[in-house]
PyMOL Python script that loads the backbone (N, CA, C, O; Angstrom):
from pymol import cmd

cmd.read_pdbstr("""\
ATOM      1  N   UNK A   1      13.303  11.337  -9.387  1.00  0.00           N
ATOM      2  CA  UNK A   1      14.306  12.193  -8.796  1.00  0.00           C
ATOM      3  C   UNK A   1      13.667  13.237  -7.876  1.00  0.00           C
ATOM      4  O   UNK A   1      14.228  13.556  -6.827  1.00  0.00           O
ATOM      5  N   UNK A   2      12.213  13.905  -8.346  1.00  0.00           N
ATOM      6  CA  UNK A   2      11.843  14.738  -7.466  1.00  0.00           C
ATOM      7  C   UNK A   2      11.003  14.073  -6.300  1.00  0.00           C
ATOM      8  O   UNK A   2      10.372  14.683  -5.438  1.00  0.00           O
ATOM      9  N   UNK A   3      11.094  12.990  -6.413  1.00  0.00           N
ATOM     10  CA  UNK A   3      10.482  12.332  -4.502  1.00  0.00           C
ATOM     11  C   UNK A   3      11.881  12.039  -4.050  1.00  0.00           C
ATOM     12  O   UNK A   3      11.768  11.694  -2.873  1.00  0.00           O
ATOM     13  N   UNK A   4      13.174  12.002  -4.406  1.00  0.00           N
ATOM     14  CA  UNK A   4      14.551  11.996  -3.722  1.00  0.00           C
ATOM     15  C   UNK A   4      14.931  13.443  -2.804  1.00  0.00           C
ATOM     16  O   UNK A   4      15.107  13.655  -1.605  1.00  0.00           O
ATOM     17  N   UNK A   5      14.956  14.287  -4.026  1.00  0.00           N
ATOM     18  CA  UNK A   5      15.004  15.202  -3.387  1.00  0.00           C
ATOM     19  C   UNK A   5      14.571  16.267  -2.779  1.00  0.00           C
ATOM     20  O   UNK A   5      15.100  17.346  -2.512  1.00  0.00           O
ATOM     21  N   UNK A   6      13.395  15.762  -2.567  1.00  0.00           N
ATOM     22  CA  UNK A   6      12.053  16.003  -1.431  1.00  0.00           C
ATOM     23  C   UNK A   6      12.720  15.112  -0.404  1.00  0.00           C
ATOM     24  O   UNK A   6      13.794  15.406   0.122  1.00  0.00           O
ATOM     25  N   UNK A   7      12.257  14.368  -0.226  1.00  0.00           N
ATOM     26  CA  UNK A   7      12.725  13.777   0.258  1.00  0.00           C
ATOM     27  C   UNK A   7      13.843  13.558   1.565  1.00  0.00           C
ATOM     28  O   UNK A   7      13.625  13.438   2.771  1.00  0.00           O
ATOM     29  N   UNK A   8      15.308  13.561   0.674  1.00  0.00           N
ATOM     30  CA  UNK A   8      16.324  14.290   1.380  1.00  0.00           C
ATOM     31  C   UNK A   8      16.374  15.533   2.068  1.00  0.00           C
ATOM     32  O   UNK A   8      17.032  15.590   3.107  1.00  0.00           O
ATOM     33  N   UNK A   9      15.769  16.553   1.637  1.00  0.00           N
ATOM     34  CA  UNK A   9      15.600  17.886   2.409  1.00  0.00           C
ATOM     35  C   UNK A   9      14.825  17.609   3.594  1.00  0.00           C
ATOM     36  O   UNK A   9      15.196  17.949   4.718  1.00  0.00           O
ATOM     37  N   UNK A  10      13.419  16.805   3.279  1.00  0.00           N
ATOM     38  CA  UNK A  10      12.958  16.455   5.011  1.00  0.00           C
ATOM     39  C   UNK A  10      13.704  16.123   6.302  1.00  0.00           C
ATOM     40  O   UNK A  10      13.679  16.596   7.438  1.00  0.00           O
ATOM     41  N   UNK A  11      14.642  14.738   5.473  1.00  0.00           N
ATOM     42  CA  UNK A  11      15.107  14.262   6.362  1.00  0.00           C
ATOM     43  C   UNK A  11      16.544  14.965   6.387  1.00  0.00           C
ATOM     44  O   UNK A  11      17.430  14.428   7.052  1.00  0.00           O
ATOM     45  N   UNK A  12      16.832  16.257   5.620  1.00  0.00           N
ATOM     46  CA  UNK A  12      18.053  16.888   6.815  1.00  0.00           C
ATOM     47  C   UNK A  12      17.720  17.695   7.630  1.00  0.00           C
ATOM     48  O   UNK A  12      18.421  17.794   8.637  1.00  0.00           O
ATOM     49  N   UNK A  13      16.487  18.586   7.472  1.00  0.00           N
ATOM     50  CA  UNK A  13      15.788  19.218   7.984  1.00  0.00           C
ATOM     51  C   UNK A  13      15.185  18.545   9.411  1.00  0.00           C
ATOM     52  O   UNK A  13      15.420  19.059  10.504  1.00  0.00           O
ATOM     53  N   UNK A  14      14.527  17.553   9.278  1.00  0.00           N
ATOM     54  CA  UNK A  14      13.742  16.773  10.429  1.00  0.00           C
ATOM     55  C   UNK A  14      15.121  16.318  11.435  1.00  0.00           C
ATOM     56  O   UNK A  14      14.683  15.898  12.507  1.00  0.00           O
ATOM     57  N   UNK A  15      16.458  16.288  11.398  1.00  0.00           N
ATOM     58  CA  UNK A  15      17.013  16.040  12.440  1.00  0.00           C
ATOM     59  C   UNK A  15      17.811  17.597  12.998  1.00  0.00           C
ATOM     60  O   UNK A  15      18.469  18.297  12.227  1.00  0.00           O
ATOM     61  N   UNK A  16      17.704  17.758  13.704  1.00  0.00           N
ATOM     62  CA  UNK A  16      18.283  19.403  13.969  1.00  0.00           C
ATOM     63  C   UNK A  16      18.758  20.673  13.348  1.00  0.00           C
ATOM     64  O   UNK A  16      19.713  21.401  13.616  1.00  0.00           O
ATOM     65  N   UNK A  17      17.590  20.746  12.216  1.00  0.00           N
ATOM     66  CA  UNK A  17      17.443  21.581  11.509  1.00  0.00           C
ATOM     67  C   UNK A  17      18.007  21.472   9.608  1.00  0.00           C
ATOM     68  O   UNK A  17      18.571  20.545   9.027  1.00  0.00           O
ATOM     69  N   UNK A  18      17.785  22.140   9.354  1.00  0.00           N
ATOM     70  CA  UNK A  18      18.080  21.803   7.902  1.00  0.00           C
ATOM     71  C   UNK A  18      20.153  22.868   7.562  1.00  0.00           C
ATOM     72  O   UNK A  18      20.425  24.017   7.215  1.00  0.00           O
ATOM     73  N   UNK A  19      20.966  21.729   7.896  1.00  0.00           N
ATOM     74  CA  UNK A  19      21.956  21.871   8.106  1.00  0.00           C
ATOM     75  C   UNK A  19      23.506  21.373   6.872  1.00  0.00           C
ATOM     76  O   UNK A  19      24.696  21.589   6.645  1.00  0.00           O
ATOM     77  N   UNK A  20      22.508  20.728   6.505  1.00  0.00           N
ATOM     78  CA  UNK A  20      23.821  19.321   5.009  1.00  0.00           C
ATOM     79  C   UNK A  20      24.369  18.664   5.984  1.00  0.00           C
ATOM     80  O   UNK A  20      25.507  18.269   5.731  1.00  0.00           O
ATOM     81  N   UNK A  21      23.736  18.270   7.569  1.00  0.00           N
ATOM     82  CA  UNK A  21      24.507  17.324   8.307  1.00  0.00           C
ATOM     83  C   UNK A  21      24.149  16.049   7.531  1.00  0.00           C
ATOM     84  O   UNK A  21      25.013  15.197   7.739  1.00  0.00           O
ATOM     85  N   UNK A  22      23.219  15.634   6.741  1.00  0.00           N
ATOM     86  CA  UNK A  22      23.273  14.429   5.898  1.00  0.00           C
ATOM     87  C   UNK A  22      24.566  14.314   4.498  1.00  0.00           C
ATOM     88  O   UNK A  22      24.666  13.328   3.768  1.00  0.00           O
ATOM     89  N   UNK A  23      25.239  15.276   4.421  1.00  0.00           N
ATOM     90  CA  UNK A  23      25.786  14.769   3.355  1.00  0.00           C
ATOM     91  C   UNK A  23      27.025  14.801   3.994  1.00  0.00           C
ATOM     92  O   UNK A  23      27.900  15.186   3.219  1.00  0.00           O
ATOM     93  N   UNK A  24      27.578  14.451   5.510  1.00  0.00           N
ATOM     94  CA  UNK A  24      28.563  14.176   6.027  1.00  0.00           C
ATOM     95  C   UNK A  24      28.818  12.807   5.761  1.00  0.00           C
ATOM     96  O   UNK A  24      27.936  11.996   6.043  1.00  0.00           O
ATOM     97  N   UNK A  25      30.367  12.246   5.039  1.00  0.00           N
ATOM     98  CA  UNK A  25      30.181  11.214   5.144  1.00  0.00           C
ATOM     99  C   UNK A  25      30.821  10.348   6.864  1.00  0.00           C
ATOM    100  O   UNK A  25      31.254  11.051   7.777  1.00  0.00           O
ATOM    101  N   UNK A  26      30.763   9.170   6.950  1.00  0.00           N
ATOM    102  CA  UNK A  26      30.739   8.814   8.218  1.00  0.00           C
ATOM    103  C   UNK A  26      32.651   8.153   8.272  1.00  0.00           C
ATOM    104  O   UNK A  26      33.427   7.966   7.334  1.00  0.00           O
ATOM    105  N   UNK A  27      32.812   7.995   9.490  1.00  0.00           N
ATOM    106  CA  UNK A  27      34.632   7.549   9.410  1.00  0.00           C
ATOM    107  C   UNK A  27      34.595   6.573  10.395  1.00  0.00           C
ATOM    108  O   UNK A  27      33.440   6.190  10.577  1.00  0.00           O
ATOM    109  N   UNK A  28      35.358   6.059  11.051  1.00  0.00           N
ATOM    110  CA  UNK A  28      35.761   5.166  12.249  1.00  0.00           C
ATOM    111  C   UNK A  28      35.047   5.385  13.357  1.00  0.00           C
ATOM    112  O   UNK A  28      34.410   4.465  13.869  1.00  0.00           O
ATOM    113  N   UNK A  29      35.057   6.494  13.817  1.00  0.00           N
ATOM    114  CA  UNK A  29      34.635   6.934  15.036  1.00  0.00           C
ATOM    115  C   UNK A  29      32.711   7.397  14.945  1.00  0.00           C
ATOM    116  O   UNK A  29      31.851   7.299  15.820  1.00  0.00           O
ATOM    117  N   UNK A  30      32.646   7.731  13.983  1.00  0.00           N
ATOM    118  CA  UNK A  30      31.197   8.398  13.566  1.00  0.00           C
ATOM    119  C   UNK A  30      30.313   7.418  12.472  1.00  0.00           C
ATOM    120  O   UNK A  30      30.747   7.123  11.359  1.00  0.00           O
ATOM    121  N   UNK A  31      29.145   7.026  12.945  1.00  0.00           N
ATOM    122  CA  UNK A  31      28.218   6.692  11.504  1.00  0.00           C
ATOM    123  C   UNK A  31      27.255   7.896  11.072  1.00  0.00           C
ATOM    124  O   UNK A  31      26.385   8.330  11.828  1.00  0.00           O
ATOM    125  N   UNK A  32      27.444   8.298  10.040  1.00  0.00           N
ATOM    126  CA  UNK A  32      26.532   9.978  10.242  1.00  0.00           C
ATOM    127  C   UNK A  32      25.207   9.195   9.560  1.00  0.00           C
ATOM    128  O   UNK A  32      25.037   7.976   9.536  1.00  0.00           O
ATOM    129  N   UNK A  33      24.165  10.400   8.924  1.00  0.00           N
ATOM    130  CA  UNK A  33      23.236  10.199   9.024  1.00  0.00           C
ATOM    131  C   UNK A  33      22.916   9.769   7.309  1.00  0.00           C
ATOM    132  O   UNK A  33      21.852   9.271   6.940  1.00  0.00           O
ATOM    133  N   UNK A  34      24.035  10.073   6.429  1.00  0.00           N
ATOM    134  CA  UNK A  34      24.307   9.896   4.531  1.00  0.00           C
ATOM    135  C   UNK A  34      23.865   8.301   4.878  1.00  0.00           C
ATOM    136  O   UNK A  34      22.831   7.790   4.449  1.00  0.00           O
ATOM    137  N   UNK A  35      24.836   7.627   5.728  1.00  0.00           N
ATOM    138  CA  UNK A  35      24.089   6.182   5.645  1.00  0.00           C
ATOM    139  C   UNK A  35      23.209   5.502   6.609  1.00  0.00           C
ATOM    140  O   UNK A  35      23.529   4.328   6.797  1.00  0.00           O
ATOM    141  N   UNK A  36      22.488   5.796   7.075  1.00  0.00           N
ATOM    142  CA  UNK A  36      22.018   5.553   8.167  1.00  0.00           C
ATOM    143  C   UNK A  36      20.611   4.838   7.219  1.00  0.00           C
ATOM    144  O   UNK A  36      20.219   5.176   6.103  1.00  0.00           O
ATOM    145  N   UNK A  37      20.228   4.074   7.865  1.00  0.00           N
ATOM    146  CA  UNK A  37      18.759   3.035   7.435  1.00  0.00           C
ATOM    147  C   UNK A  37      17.949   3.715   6.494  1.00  0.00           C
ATOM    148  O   UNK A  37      17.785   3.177   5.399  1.00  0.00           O
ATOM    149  N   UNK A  38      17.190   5.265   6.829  1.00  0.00           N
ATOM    150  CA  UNK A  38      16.326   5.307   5.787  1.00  0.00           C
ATOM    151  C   UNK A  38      17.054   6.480   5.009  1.00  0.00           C
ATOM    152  O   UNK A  38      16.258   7.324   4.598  1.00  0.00           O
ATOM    153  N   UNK A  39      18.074   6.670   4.783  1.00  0.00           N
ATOM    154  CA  UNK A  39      18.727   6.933   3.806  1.00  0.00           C
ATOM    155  C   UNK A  39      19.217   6.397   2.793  1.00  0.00           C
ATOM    156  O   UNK A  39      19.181   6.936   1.687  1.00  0.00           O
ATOM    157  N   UNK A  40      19.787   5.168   3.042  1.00  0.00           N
ATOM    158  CA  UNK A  40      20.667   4.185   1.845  1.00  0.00           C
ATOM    159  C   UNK A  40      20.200   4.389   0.787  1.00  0.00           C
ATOM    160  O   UNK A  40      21.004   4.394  -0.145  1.00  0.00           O
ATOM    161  N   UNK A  41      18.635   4.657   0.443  1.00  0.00           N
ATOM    162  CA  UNK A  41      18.101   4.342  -1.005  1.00  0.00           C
ATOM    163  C   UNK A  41      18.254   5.607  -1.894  1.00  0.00           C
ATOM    164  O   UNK A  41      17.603   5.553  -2.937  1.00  0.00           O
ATOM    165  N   UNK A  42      18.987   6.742  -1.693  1.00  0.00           N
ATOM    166  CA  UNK A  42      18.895   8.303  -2.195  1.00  0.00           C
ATOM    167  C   UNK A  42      20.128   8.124  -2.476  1.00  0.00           C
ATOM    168  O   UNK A  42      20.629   8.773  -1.559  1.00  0.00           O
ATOM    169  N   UNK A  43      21.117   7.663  -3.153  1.00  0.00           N
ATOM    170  CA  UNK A  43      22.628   7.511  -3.215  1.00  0.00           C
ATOM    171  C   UNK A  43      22.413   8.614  -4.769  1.00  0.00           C
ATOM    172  O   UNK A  43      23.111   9.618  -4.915  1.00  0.00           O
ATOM    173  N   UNK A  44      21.197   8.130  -5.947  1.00  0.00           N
ATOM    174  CA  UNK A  44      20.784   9.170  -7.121  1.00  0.00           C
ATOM    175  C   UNK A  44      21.038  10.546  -6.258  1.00  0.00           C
ATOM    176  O   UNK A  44      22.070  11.157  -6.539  1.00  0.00           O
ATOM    177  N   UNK A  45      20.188  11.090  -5.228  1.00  0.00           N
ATOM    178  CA  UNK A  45      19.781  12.045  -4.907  1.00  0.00           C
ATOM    179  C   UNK A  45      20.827  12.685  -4.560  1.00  0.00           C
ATOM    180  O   UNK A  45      20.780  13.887  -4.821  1.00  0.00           O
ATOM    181  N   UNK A  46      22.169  12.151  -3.845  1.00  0.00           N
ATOM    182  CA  UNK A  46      23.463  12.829  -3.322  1.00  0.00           C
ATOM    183  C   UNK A  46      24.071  12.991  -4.448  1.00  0.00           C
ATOM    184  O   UNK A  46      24.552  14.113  -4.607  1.00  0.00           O
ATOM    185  N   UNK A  47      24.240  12.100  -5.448  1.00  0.00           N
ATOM    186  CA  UNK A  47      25.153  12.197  -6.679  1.00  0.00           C
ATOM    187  C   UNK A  47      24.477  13.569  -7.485  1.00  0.00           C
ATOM    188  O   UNK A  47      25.174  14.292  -8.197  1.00  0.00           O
ATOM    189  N   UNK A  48      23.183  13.779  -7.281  1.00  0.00           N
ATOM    190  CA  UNK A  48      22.748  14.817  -7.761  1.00  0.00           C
ATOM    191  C   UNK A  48      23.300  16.186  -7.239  1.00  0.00           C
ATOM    192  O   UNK A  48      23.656  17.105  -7.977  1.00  0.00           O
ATOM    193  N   UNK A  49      23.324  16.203  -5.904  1.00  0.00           N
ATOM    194  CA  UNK A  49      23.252  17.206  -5.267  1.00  0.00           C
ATOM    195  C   UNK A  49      25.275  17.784  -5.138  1.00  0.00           C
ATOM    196  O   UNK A  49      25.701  18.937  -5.068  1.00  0.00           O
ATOM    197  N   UNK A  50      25.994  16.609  -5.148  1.00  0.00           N
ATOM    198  CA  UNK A  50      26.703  16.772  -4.913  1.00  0.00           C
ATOM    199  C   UNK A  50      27.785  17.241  -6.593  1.00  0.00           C
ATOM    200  O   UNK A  50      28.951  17.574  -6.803  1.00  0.00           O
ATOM    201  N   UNK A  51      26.723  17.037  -7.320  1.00  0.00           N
ATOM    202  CA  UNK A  51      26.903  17.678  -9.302  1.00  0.00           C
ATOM    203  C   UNK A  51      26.656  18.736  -9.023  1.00  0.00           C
ATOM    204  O   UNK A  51      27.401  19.608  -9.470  1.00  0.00           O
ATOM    205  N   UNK A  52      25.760  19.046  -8.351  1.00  0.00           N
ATOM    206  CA  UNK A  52      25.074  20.418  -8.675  1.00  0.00           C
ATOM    207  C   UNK A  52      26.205  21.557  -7.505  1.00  0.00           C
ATOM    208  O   UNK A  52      26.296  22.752  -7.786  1.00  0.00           O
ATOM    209  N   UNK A  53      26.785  21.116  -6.555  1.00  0.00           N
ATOM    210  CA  UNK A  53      27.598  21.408  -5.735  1.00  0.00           C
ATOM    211  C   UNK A  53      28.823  22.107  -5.958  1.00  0.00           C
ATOM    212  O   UNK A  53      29.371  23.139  -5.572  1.00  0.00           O
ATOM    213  N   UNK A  54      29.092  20.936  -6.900  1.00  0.00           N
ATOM    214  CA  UNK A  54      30.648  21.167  -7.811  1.00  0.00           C
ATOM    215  C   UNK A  54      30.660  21.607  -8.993  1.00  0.00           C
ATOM    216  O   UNK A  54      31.619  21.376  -9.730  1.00  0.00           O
ATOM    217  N   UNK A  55      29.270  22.543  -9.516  1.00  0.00           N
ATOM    218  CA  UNK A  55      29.547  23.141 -10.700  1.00  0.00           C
ATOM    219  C   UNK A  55      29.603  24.339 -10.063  1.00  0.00           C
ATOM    220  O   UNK A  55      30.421  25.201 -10.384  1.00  0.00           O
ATOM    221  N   UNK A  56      28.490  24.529  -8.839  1.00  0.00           N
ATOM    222  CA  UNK A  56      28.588  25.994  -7.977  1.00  0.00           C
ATOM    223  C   UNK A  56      30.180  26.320  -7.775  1.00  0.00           C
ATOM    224  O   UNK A  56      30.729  27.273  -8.327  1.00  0.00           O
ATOM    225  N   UNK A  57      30.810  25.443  -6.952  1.00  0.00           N
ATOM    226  CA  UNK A  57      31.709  25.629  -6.633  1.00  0.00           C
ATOM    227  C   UNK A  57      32.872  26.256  -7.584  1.00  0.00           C
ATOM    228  O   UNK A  57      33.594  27.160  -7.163  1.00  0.00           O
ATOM    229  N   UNK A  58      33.012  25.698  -8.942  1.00  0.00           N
ATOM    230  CA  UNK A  58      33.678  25.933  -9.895  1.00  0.00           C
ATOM    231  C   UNK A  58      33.001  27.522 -10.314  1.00  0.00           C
ATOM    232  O   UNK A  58      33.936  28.223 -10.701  1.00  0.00           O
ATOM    233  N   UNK A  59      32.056  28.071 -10.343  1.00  0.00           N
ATOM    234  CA  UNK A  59      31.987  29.297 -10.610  1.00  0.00           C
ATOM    235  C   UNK A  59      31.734  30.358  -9.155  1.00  0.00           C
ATOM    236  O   UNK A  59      31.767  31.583  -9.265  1.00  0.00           O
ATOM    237  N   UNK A  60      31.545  29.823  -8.140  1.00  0.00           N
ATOM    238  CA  UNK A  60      31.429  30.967  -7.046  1.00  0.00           C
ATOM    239  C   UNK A  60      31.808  30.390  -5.779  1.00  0.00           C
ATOM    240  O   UNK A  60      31.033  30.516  -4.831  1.00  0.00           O
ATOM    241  N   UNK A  61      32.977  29.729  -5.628  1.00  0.00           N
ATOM    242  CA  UNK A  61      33.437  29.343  -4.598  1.00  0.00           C
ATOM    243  C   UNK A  61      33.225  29.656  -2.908  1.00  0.00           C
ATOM    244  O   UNK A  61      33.459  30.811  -2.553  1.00  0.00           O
ATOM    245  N   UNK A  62      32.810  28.710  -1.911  1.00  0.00           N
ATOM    246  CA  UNK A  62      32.472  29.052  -0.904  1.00  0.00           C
ATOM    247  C   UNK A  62      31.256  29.884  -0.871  1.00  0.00           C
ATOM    248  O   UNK A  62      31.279  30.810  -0.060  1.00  0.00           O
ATOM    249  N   UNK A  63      30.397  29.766  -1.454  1.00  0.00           N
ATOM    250  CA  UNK A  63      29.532  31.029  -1.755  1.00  0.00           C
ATOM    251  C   UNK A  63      28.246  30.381  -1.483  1.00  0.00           C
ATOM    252  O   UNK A  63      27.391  31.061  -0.916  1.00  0.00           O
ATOM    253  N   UNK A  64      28.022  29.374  -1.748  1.00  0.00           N
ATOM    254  CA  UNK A  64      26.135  28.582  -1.460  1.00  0.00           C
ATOM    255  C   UNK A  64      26.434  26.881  -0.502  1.00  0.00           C
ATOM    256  O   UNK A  64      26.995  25.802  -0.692  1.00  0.00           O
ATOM    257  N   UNK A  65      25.755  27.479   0.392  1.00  0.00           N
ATOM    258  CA  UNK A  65      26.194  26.091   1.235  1.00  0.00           C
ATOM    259  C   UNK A  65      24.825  25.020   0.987  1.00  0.00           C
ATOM    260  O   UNK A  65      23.673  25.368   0.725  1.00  0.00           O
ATOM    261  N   UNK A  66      25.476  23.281   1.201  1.00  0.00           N
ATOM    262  CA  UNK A  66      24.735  22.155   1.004  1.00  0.00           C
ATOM    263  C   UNK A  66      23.214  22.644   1.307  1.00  0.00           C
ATOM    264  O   UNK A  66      22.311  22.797   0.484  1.00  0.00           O
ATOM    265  N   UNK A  67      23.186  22.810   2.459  1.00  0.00           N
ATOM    266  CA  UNK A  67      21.699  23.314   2.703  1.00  0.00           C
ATOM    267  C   UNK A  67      20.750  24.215   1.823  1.00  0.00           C
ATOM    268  O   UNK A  67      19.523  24.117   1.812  1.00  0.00           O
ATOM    269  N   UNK A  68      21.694  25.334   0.900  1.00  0.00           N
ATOM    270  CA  UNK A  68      20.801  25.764   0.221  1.00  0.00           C
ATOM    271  C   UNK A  68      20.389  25.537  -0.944  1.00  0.00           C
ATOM    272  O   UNK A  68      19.421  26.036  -1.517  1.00  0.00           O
ATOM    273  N   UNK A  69      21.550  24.333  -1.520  1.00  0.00           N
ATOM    274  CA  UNK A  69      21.599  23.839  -2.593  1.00  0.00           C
ATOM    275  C   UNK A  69      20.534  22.967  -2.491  1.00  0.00           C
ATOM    276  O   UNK A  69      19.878  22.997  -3.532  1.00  0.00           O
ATOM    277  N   UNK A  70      19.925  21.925  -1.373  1.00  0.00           N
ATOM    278  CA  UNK A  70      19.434  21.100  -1.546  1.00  0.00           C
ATOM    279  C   UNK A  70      18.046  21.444  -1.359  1.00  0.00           C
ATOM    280  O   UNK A  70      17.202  20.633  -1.738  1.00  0.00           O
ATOM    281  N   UNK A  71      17.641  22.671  -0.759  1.00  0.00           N
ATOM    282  CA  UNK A  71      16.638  23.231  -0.476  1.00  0.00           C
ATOM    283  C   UNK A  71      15.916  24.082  -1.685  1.00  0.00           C
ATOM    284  O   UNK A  71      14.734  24.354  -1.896  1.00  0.00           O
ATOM    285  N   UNK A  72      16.928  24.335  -2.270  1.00  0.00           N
ATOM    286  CA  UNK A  72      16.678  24.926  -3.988  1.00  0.00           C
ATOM    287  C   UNK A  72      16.450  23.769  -4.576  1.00  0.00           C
ATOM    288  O   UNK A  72      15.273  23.510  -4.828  1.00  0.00           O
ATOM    289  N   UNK A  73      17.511  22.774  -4.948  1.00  0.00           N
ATOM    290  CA  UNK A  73      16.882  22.016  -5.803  1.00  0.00           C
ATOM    291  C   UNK A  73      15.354  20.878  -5.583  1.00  0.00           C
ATOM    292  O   UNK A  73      14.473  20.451  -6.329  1.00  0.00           O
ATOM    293  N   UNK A  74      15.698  20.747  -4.149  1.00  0.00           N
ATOM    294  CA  UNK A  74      14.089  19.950  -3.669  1.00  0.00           C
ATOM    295  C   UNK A  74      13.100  20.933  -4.187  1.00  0.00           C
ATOM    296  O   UNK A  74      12.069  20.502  -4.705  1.00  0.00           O
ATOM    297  N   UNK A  75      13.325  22.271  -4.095  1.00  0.00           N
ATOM    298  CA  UNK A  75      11.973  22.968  -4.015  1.00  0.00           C
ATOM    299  C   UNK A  75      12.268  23.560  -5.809  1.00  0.00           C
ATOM    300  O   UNK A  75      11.475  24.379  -6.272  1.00  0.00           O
ATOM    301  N   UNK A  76      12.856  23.306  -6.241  1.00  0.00           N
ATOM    302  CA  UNK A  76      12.322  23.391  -8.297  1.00  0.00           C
ATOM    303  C   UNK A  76      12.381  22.169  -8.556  1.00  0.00           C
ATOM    304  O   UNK A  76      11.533  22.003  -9.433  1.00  0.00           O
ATOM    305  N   UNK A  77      12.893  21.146  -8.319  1.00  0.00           N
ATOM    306  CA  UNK A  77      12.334  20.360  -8.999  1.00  0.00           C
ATOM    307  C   UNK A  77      11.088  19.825  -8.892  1.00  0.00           C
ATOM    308  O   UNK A  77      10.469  19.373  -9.855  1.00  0.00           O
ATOM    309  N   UNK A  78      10.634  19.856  -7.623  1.00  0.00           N
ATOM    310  CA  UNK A  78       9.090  19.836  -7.409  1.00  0.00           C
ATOM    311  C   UNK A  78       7.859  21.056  -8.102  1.00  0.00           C
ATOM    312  O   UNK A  78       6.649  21.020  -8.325  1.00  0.00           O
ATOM    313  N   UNK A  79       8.555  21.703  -8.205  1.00  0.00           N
ATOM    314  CA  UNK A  79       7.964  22.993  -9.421  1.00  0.00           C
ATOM    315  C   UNK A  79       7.883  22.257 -10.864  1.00  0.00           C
ATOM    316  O   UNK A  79       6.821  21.930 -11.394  1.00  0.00           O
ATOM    317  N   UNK A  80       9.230  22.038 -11.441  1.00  0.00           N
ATOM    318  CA  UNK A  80       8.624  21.549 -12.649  1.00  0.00           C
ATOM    319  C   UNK A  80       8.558  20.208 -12.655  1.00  0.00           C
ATOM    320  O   UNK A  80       9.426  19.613 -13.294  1.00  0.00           O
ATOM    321  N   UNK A  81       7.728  19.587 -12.088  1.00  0.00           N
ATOM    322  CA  UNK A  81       7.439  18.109 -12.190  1.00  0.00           C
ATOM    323  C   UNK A  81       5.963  18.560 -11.840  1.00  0.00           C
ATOM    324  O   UNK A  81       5.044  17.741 -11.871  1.00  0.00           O
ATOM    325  N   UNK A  82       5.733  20.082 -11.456  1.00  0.00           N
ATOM    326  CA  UNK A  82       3.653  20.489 -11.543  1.00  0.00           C
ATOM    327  C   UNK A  82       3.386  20.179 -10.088  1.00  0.00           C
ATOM    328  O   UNK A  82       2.291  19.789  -9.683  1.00  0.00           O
ATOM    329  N   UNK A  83       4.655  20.412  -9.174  1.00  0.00           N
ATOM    330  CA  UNK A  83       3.941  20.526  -8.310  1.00  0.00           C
ATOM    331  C   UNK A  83       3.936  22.167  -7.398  1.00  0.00           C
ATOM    332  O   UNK A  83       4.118  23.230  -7.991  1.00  0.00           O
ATOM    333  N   UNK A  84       3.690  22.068  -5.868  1.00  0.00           N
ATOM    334  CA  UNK A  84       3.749  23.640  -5.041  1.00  0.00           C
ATOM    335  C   UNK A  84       5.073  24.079  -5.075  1.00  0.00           C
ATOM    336  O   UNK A  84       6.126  23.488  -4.834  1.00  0.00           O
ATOM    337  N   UNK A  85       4.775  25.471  -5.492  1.00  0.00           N
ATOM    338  CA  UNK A  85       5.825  26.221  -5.038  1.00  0.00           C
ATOM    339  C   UNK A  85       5.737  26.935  -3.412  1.00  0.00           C
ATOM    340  O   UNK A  85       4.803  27.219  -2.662  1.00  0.00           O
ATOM    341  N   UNK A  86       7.449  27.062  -3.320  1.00  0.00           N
ATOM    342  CA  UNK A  86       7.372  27.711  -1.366  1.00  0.00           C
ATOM    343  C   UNK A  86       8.758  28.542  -1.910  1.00  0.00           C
ATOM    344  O   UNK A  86       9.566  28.429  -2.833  1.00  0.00           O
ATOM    345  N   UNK A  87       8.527  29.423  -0.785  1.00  0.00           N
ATOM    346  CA  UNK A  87      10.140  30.784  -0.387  1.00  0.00           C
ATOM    347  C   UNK A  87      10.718  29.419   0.211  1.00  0.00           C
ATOM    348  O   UNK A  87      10.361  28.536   0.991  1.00  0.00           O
ATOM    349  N   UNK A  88      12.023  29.809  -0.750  1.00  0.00           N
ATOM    350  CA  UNK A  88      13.137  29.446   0.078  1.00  0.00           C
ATOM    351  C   UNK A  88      13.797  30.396   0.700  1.00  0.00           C
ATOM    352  O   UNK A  88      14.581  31.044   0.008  1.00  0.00           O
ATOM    353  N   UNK A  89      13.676  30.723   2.072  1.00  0.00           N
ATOM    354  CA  UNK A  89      14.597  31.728   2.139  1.00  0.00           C
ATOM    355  C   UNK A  89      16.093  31.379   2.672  1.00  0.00           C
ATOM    356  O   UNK A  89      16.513  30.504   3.430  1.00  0.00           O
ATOM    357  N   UNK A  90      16.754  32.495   1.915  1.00  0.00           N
ATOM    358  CA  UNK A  90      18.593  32.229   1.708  1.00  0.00           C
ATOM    359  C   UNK A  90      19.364  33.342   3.182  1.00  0.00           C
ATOM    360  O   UNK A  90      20.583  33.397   3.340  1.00  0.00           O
TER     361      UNK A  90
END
""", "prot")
cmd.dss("prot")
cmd.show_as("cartoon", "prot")
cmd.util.cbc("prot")
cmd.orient("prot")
């Protein structure tokens, strides 16, 4: 789980900034980037992120956006799995 969500934070980060434009899903008109080729295999990593989303939500509504959620959890769970810690800054 913690090379997912490593992972995922690169690659929302590595396309025009670190935004939760990956956890857009895609419609008729748009293929976003949730499914796009080297994404498909992190479907764990969204179901994660998107748990951890909707418990925020249920206690502090509108209050922590995708980006910081995923940037927090990439960067502890790589903490306790023994690896570097970094500032996230909010």
């Amino acid at each position: 789980m913690v090379a997912s969500l490593l992972r995922l934070h690169f690659h929302d980060c590595f396309v025009k900034g670190c935004n939760a434009s990956l956890f857009l899903d895609s419609n008729a008109n748009i293929i976003t980037e949730k499914i796009s080729n080297p994404n498909r295999n992190f479907a764990h990593g969204f179901e994660v992120i998107d748990e951890i989303k909707k418990e925020l939500e249920n206690e502090c509504p509108q209050t922590v956006s995708g980006a910081d959620i995923l940037a927090l959890a990439a960067r502890d769970s790589t903490v306790l799995a023994g690896g570097p810690n970094w500032e996230v800054p909010l």
